[in-house]
C-alpha positions as CSV (number, residue, x, y, z in Angstrom):
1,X,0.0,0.0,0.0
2,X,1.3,3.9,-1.0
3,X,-0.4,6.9,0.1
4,X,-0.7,9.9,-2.3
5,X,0.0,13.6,-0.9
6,X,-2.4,16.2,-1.4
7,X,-0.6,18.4,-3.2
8,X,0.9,15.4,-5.9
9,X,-1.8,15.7,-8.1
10,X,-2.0,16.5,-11.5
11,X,-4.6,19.3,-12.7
12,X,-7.4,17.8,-14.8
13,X,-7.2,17.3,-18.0
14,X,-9.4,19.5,-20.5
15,X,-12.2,17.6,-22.5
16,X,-9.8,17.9,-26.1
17,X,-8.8,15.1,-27.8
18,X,-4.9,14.0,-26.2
19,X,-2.5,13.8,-29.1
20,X,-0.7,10.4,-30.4
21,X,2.9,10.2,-29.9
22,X,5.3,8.8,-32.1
23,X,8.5,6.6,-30.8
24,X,10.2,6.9,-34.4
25,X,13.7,7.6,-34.3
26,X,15.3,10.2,-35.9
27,X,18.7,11.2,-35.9
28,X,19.4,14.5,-34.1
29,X,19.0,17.7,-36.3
30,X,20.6,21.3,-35.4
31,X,17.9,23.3,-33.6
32,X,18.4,27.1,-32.9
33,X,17.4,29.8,-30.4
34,X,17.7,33.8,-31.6
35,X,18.9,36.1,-29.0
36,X,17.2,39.6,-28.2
37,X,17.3,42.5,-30.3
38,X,20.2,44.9,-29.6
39,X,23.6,45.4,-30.2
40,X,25.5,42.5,-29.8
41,X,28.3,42.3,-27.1
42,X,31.9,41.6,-28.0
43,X,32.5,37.5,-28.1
44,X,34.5,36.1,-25.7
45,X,34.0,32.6,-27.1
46,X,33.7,30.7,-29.5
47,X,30.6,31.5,-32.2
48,X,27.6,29.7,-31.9
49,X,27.5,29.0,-28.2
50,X,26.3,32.1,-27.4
51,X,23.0,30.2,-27.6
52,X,22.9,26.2,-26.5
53,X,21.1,24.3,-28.1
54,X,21.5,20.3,-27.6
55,X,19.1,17.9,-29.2
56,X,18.9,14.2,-28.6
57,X,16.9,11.0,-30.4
58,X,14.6,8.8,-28.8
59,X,18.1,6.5,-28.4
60,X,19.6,10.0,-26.7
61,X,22.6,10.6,-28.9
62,X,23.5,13.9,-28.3
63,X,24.5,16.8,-30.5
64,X,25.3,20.3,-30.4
65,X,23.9,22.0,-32.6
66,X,24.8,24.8,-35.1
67,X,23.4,27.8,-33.4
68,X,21.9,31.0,-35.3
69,X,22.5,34.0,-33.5
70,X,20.1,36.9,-33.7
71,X,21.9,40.5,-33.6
72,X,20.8,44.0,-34.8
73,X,22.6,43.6,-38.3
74,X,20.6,39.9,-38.6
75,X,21.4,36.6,-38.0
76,X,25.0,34.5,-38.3
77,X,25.7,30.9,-37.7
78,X,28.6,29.0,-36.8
79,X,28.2,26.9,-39.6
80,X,26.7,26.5,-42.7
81,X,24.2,23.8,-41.8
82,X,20.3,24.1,-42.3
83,X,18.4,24.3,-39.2
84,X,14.8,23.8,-39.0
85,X,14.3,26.3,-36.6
86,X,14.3,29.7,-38.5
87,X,16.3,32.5,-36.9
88,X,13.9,34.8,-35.0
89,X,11.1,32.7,-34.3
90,X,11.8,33.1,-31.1
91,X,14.1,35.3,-28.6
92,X,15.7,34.9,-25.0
93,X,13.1,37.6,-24.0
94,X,10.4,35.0,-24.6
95,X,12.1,32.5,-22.2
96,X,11.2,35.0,-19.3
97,X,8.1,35.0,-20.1
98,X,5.1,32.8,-18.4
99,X,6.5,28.7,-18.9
100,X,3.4,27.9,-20.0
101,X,2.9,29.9,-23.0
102,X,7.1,29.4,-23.7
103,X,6.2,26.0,-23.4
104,X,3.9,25.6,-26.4
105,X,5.9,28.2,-28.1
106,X,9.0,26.3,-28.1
107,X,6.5,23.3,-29.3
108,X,6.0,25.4,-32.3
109,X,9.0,26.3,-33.1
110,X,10.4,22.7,-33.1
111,X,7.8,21.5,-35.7
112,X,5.8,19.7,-33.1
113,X,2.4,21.4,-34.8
114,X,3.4,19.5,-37.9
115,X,4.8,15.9,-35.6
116,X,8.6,16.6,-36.8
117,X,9.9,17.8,-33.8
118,X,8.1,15.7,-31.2
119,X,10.5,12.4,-32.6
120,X,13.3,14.6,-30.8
121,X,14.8,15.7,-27.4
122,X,15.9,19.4,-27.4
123,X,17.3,21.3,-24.3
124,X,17.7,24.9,-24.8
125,X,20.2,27.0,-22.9
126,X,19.0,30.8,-23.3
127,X,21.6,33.6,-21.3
128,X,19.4,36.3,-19.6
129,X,20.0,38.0,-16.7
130,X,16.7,38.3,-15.3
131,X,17.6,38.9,-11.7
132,X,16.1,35.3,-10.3
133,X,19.3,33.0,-10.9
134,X,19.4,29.9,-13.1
135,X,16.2,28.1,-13.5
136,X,15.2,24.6,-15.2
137,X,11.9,23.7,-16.9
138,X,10.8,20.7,-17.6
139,X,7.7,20.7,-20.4
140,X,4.9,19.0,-21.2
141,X,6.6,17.8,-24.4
142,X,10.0,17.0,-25.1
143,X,11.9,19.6,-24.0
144,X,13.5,21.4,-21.6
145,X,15.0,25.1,-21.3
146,X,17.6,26.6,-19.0
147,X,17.2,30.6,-17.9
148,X,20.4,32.2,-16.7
149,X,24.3,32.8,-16.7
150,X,25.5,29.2,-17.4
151,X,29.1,28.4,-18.4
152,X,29.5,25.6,-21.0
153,X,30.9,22.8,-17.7
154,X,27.2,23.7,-16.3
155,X,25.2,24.1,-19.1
156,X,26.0,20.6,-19.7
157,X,26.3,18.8,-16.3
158,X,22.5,20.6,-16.2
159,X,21.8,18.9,-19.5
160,X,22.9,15.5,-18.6
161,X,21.1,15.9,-15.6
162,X,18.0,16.9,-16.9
163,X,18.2,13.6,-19.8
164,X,19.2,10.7,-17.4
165,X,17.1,11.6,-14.2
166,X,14.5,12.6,-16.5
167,X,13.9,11.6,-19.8
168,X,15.3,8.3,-18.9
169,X,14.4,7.2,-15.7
170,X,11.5,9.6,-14.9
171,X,13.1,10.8,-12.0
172,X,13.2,7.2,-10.1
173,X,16.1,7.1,-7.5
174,X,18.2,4.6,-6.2
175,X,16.4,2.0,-3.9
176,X,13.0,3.9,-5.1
177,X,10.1,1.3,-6.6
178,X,8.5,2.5,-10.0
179,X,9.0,2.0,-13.5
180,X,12.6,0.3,-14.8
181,X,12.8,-1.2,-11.0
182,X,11.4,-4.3,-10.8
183,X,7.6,-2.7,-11.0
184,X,5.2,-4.5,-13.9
185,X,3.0,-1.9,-15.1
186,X,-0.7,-3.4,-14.8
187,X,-1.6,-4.2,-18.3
188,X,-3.4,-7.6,-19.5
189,X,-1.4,-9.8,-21.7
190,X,-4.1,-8.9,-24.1
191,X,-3.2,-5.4,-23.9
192,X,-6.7,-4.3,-22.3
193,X,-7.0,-2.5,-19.4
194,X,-10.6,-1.9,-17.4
195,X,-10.6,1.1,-15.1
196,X,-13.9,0.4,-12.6
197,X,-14.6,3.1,-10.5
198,X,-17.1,2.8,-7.5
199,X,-19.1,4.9,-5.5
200,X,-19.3,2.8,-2.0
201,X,-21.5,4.1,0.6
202,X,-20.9,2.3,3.8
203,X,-24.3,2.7,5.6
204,X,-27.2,4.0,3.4
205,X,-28.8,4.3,6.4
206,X,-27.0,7.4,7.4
207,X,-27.1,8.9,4.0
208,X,-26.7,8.1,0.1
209,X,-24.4,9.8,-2.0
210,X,-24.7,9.4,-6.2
211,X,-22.5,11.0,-9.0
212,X,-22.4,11.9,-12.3
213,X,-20.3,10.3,-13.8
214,X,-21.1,9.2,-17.0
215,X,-21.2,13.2,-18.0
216,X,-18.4,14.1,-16.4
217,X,-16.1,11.2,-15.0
218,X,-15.7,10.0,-18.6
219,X,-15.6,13.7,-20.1
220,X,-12.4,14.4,-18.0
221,X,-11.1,10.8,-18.3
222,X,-11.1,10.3,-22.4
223,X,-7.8,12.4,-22.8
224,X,-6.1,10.3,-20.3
225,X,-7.4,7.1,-21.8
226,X,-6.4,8.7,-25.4
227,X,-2.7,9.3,-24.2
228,X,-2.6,5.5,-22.9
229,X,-3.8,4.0,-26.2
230,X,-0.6,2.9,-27.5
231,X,0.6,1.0,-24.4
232,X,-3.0,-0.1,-23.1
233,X,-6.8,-0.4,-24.7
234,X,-8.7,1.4,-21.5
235,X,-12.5,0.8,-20.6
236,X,-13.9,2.9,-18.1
237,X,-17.1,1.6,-16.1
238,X,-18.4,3.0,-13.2
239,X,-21.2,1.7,-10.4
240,X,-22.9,3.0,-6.8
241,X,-22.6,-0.2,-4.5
242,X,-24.8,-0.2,-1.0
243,X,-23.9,-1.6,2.7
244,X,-20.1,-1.6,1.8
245,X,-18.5,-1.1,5.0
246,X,-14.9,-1.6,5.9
247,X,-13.0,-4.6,7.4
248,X,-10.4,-2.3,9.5
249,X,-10.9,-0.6,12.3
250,X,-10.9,3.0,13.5
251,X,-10.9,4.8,16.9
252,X,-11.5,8.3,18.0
253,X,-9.4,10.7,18.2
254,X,-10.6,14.4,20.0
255,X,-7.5,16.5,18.6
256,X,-7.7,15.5,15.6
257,X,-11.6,16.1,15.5
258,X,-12.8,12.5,13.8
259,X,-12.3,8.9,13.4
260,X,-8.4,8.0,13.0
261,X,-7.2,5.0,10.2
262,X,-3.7,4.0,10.9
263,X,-1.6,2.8,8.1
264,X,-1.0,-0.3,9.9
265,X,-4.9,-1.2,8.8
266,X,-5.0,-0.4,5.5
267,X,-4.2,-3.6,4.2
268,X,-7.4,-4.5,6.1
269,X,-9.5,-1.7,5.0
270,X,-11.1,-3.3,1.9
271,X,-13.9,-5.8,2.6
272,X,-13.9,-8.7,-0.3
273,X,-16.6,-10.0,1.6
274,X,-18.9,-7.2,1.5
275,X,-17.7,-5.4,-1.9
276,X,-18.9,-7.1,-4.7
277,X,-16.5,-4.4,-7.1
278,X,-15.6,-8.2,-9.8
279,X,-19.1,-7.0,-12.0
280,X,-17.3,-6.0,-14.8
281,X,-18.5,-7.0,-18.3
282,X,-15.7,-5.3,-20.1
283,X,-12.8,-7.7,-18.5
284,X,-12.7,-10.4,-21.3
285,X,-10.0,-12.8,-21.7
286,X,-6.8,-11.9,-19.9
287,X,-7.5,-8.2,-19.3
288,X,-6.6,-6.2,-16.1
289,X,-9.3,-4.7,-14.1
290,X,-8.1,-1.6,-12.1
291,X,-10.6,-0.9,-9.2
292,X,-10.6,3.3,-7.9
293,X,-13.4,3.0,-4.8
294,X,-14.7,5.9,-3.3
295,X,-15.8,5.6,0.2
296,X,-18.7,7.2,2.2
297,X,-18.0,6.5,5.9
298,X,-21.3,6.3,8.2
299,X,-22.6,8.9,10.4
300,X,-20.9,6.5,13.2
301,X,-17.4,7.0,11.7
302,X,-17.4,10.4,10.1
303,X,-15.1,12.2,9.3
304,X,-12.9,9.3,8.6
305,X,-8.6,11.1,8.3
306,X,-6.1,8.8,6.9
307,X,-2.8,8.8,9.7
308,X,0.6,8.8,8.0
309,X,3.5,7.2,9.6
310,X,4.8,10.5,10.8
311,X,1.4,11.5,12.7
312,X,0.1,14.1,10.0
313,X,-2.9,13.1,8.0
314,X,-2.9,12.8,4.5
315,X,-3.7,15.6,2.4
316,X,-5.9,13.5,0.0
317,X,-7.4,11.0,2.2
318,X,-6.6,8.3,0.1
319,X,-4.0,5.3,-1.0
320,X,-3.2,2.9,-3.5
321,X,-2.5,-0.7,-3.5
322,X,-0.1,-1.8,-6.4
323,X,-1.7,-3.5,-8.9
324,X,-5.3,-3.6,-7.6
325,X,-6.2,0.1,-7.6
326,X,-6.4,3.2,-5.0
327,X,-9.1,4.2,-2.5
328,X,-9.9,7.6,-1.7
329,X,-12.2,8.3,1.6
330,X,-14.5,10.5,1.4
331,X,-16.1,12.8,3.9
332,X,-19.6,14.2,2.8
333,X,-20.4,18.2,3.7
334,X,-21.4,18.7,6.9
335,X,-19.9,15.6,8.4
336,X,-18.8,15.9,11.7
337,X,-18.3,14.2,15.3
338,X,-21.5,13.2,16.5
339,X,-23.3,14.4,13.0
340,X,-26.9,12.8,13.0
341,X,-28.1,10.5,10.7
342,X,-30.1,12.0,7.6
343,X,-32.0,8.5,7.7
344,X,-31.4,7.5,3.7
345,X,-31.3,11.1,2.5
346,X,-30.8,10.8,-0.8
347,X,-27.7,13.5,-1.9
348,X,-25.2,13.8,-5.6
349,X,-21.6,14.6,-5.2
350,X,-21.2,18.4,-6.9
351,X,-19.4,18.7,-9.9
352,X,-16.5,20.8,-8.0
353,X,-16.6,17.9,-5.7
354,X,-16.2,14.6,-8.0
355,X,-13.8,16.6,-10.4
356,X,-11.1,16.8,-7.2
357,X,-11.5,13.3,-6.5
358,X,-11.1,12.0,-10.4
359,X,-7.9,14.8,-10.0
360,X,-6.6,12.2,-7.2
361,X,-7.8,9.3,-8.8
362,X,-5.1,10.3,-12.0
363,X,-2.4,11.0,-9.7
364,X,-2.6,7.6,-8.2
365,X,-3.1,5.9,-11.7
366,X,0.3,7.3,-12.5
367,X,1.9,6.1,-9.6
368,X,0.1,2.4,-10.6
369,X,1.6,2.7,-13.5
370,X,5.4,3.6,-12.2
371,X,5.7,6.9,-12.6
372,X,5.9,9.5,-9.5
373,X,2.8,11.7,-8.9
374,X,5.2,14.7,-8.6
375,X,9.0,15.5,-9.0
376,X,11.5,16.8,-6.9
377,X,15.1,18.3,-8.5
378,X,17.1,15.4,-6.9
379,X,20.4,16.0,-7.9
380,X,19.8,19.6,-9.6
381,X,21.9,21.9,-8.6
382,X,19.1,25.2,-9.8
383,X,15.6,25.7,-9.1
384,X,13.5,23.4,-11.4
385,X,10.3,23.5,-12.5
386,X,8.0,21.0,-14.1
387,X,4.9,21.9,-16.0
388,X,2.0,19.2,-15.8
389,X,-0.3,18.0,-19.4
390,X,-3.6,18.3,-19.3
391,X,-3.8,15.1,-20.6
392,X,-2.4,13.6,-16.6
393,X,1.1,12.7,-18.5
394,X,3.8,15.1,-20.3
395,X,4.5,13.4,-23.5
396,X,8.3,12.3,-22.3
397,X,6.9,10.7,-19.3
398,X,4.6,8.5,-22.4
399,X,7.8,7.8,-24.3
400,X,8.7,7.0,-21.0
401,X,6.1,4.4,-20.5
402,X,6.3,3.0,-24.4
403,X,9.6,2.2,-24.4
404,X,9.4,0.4,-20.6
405,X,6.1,-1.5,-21.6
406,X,7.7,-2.8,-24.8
407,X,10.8,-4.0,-22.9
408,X,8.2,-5.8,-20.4
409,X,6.5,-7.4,-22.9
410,X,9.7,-8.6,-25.1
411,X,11.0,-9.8,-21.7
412,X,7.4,-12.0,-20.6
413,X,7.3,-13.2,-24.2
414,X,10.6,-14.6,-23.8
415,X,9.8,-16.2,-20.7
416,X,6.5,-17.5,-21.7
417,X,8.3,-19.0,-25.0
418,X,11.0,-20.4,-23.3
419,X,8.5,-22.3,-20.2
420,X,6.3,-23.2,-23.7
421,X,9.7,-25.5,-25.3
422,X,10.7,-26.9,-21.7
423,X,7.1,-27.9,-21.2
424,X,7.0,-29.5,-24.6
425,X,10.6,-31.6,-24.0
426,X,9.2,-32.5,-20.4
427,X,6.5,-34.6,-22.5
428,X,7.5,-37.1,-25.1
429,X,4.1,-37.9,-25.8
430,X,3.0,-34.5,-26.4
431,X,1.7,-34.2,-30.2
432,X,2.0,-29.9,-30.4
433,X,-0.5,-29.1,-33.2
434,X,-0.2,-26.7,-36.5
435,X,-1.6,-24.0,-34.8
436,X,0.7,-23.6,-31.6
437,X,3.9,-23.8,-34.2
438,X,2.3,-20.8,-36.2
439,X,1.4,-19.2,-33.0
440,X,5.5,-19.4,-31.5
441,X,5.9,-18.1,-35.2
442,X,4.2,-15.3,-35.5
443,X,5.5,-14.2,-31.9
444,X,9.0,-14.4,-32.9
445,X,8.5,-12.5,-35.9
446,X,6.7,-9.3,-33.4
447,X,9.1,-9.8,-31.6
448,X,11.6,-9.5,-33.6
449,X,9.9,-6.1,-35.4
450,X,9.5,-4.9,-32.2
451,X,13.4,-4.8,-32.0
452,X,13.8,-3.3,-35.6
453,X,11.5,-0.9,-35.4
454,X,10.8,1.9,-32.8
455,X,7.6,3.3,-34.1
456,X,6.1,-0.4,-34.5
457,X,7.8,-1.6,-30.8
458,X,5.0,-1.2,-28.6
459,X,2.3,-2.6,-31.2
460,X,4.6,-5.7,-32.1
461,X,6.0,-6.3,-28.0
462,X,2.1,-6.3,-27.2
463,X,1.5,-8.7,-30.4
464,X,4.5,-11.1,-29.5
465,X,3.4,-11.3,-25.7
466,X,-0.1,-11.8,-26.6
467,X,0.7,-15.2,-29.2
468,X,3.0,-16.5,-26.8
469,X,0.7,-16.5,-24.5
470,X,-1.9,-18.2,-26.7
471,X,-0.1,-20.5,-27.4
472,X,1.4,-22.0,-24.0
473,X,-2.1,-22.1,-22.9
474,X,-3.5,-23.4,-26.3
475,X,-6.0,-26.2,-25.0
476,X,-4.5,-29.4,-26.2
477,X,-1.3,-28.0,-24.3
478,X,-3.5,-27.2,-21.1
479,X,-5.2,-30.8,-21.2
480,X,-1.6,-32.7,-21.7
481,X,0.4,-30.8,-19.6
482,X,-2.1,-30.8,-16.6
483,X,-2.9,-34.9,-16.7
484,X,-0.3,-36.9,-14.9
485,X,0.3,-40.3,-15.1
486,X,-1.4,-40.7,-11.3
487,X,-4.6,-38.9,-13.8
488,X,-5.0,-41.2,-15.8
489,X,-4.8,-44.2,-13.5
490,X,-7.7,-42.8,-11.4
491,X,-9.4,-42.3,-14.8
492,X,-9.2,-45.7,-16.0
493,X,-9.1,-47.1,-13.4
494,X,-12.8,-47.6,-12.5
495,X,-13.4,-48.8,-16.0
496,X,-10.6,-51.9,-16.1
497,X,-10.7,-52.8,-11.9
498,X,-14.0,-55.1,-12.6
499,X,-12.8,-56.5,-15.8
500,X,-9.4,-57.8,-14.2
501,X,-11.1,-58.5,-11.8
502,X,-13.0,-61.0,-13.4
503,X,-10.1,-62.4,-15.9
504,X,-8.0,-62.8,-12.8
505,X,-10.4,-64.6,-10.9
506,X,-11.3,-66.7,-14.5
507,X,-6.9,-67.3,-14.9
508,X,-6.8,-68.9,-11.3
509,X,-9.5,-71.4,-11.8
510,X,-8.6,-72.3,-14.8
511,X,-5.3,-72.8,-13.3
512,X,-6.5,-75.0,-10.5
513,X,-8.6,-77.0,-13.4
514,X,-5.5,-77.6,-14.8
515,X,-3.4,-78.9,-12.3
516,X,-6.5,-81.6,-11.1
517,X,-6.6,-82.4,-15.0
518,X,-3.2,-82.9,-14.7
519,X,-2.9,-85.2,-12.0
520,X,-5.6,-87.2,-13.2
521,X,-3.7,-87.3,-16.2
522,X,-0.5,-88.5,-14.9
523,X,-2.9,-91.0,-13.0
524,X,-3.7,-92.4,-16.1
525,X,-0.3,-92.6,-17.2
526,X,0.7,-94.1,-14.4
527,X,-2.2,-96.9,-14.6
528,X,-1.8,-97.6,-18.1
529,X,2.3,-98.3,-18.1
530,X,1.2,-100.4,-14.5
531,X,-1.3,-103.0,-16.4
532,X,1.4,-103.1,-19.7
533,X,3.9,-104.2,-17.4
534,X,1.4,-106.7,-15.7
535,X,0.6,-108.3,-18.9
536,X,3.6,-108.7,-19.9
């Protein structure tokens, strides 16, 4: 179990359509950015670093680019390659402006309106003195810019920095869980994903609390699911559920003002027993059902204030547990110690009210899915800044995702094929069909696109896993490999008993019949050789 902060949640997304990304790789292309207007000062090094640029593939080979420098008699380069970024778009005055318009200017001026510059990585290192020291920010897509007086030894430690704590490993520390450390990221082998999310109200007694959210849940929700589409087909369903109280317990607390839950008890918090939440129809085949439960305490227990290890409550009242889903309490208006019951008032969360609980219910499917609901500058030496999508993820924290859920799935197809041929040498008798052999086939040839071919990896990785897969649990496999030899005896068993049995019973007196037909044979011999000698 995790517990989510209040403040580590992402802003919701708007209700436009999220973008598609693209993991094609291209090699790194000089990118440019113009200084202000003005006489330009005297150089003191070298042209064309007056203005760092540094640009890096999806594989993060870095190069400097040649930089175009804007001055009053026009623009001069330190070189005479083409750069796709065309002098004077845009100016180290605009870097001081607000990040968030800078942000989608910069997006712009990459080509990332026209999909060309969202296949690459570009840092941009823009010298003004605006009085507030060096900054980083991190932006929604992918890139980065640095404001202030760098030298070239910092400029690039910042860069390096900024790629491998970032762009590579999402800001995932030593000894810290999440994506690239051991986590699987909860996605059926199918590739489907269902995202069930409950309104529970513990004692409808007390009160009973519906939502909206077919209008607004999915409305806020379909940019998220949009963003995901490459490494995960999501459904969304939603229900109301009725006398779903909690297995854990609680106890009063006066300074606090309300019922305390320790963390020691939330593994014990959900009730199997009591919440039915397994009613989806969308989970088909091997598809992973994610459950997000909001919880209405009784009048008995409300307010209801989740206890973190260090005394303080938790900002959002809620937690997570890996691979299963995340659980936000929630304590209706007006619920206090000692509140009387509304005896099965009938009440609808407000729209302000649901939207801040889907706003934690993002933050935690982000952590489920390895990534940290906010960042810190571990290991930045400057103030940094991170600007949040509105789609819940920026679009390097996707790549992010894509590359590390086509690695999982290379990896578990490998597995799966390799369990598929020991199983088949562990049975001689095994007859492995047409079918299974073009199954292993076409999986090794995903696989192998999936290696070849960025843009086509996380299709071809889910492909590969998914016919593997079918094929070590192909039935005739699943009916071989589960009967034993011990099986089939207690199969047969009752059939052949009774009819040994009987022969065994027939084979012993026939035996005995022929051992008195043998003595009275010898008998006769014995006679017959008794009067020839007589007569004789």
């Amino acid at each position: 179990m995790a517990e989510i902060a209040g403040d580590e949640t992402p802003p919701l997304p708007s209700s436009s359509g999220a973008e598609e990304s693209s993991l094609l790789s291209s090699p790194p292309s000089p990118t440019a950015i113009s200084g202000g207007g003005g006489r330009p000062r005297p150089r003191t090094r070298k042209p064309g670093t007056k203005r760092l640029v540094l640009t890096a593939s999806v594989l993060l080979s870095f190069l400097v680019g040649s930089v175009p420098i804007q001055s009053g008699g026009g623009c001069t380069s330190s070189t005479a390659a083409a750069s796709p970024w065309r002098c004077g778009l845009l100016t180290a005055a605009d870097s001081v402006r607000d990040d968030e318009v800078f942000d989608e200017l910069l997006h712009s001026a990459l080509g990332g309106r026209d999909g060309d510059g969202m296949k690459v990585y570009t840092i941009v290192i823009a010298e003004d003195d605006d009085g507030k020291g060096t900054r980083v920010v991190i932006g929604k897509h992918r890139h980065a810019w640095v404001v202030g007086k760098v030298d070239e030894a910092e400029a690039l430690s910042l860069i390096g920095n900024v790629f491998i704590k970032y762009f590579m490993n999402g800001g995932i520390e030593e000894g810290e869980t999440g994506i690239g450390k051991g986590e699987f990221m909860p996605v059926g082998s199918d590739g489907n994903v269902v995202l069930s999310f409950s309104l529970l109200n513990a004692d409808p007694n007390d009160w009973v609390y519906d939502w909206e959210f077919k209008n607004i849940g999915e409305r806020i929700l379909t940019p998220v699911v949009e963003a995901l589409r490459p490494v995960a087909d999501i459904n969304i369903e939603s229900q109301v559920l009725y006398h779903t109280p909690k297995s854990s317990y609680s106890y009063s607390d006066d300074k606090l003002g309300g019922n305390v839950l320790s963390m020691g008890d939330i593994p014990f918090f959900v009730n199997s027993n009591e919440w039915h939440l397994d009613t989806s129809i969308s989970a088909t085949g091997r598809s992973k059902v994610l459950q997000f439960v909001v919880y209405i305490p009784s009048a008995r227990e409300c307010p209801l204030y989740l206890q973190l290890p260090d005394g303080e409550l938790s900002k959002t009242n809620a937690f997570i547990s890996p691979m299963w889903g995340g659980v936000v309490i929630w304590n209706p208006p007006g619920c206090s110690v000692g509140s009387k019951k509304a005896h099965g008032t009938r009440r609808q969360m407000s729209s302000q009210e649901l939207m801040e609980t889907l706003e934690i219910f993002i933050g935690q499917l982000r952590q489920l899915f390895g990534l940290k609901p906010n960042y810190h500058a571990q290991g930045m030496d400057v103030a940094t800044k991170f600007l949040v999508s509105e789609k819940g993820f920026a679009q390097w924290e996707l790549d992010l995702l894509y590359r590390h859920h086509a690695c999982s799935n290379l990896l578990s197809c490998v597995a799966t094929l390799e369990s598929l041929s020991s199983l088949v040498q562990s049975l001689p008798r095994m007859i492995v069909m047409d079918e299974i052999g073009r199954q292993v086939e076409l999986s090794l040839e995903a696989a192998s696109l999936a290696q070849r071919n960025a843009t086509l990896g996380i299709v071809s990785a889910t492909r590969a896993r998914a016919l593997a897969e079918d094929a070590f649990f192909h039935p005739s496999i699943m009916s071989i490999s589960y009967a034993s030899v011990e099986h089939y005896f207690a199969i047969y068993m009752p059939f052949f008993a009774p009819v040994c049995l009987h022969v065994l019973l027939a084979a012993i007196k026939e035996l005995k019949r022929y051992k008195v037909e043998r003595a009275k044979y010898s008998a006769f011999l014995l006679a017959s050789q008794s009067r020839a000698t007589t007569s004789s």
